[in-house]
C-alpha positions as CSV (number, residue, x, y, z in Angstrom):
1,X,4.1,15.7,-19.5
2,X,6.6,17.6,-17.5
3,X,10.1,17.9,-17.1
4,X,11.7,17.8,-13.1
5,X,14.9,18.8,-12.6
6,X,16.2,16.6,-9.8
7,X,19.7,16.7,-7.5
8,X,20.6,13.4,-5.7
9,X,23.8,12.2,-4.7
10,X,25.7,10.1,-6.3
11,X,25.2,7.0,-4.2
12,X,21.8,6.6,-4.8
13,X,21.9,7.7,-8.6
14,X,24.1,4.9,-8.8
15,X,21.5,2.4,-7.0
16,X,18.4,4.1,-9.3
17,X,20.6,3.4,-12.4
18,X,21.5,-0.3,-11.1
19,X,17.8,-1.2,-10.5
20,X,16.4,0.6,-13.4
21,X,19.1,-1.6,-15.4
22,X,18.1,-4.9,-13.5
23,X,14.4,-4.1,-14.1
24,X,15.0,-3.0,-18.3
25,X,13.5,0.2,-18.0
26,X,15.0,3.3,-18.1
27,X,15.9,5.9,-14.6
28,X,12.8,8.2,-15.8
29,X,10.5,5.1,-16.0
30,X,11.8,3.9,-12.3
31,X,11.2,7.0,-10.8
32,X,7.9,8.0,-12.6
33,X,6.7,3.9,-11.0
34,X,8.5,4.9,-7.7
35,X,6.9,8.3,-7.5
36,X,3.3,7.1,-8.3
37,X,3.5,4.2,-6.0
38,X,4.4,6.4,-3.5
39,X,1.7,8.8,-4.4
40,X,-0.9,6.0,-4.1
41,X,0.2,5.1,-1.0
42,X,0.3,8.3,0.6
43,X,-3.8,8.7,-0.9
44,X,-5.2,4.9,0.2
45,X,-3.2,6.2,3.9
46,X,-5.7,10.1,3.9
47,X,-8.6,7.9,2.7
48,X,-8.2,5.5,5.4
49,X,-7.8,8.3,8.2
50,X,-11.2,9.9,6.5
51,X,-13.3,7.0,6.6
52,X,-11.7,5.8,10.6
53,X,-13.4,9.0,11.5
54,X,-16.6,8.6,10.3
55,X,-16.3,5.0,11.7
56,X,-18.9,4.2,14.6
57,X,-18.0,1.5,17.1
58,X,-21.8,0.4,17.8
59,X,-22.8,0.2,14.0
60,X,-19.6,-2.2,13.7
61,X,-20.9,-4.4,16.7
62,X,-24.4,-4.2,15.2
63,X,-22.7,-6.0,12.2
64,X,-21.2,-8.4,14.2
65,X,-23.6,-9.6,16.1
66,X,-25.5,-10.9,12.7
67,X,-22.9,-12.9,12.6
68,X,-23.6,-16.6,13.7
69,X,-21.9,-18.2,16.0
70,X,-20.4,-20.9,14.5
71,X,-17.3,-23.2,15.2
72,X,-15.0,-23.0,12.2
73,X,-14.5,-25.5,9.3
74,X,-11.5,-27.7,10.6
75,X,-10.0,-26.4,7.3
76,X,-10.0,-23.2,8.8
77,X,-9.4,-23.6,12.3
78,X,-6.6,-22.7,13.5
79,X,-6.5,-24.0,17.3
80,X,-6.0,-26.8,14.8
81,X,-2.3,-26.3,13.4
């Protein structure tokens, strides 16, 4: 594990401190779930862009098409609601 030195202002040390309370866990435990959900984030986002560009527009209307044509359930319709 490692050890970050980190400088914020007071404000938001304040607001970490105030969640981290509301939430029982402690400021280290906030951040670590704030920094890897950020992290994750920031990952699914690159992943996305990678697989947009190997996308093709006529392999996804090939897949379409083999979809029937088929009015909804009235369940799911929503012309309906």
């Amino acid at each position: 594990m490692s050890t970050l030195s980190l400088r914020l202002p007071d404000s938001l040390h304040n607001q970490i401190r105030a969640l981290a309370k509301k939430e029982g866990v402690s400021i280290n435990q906030l951040l670590a779930s704030a920094a890897a959900e950020k992290v994750a984030a920031l990952l699914t986002e690159e992943y996305l862009e990678e697989r947009a560009e190997r996308a093709s527009g006529e392999r996804f209307r090939a897949v379409l098409a083999k979809v029937p044509r088929v009015s909804p359930v009235p369940e799911d319709d929503l012309r309906q609601k």
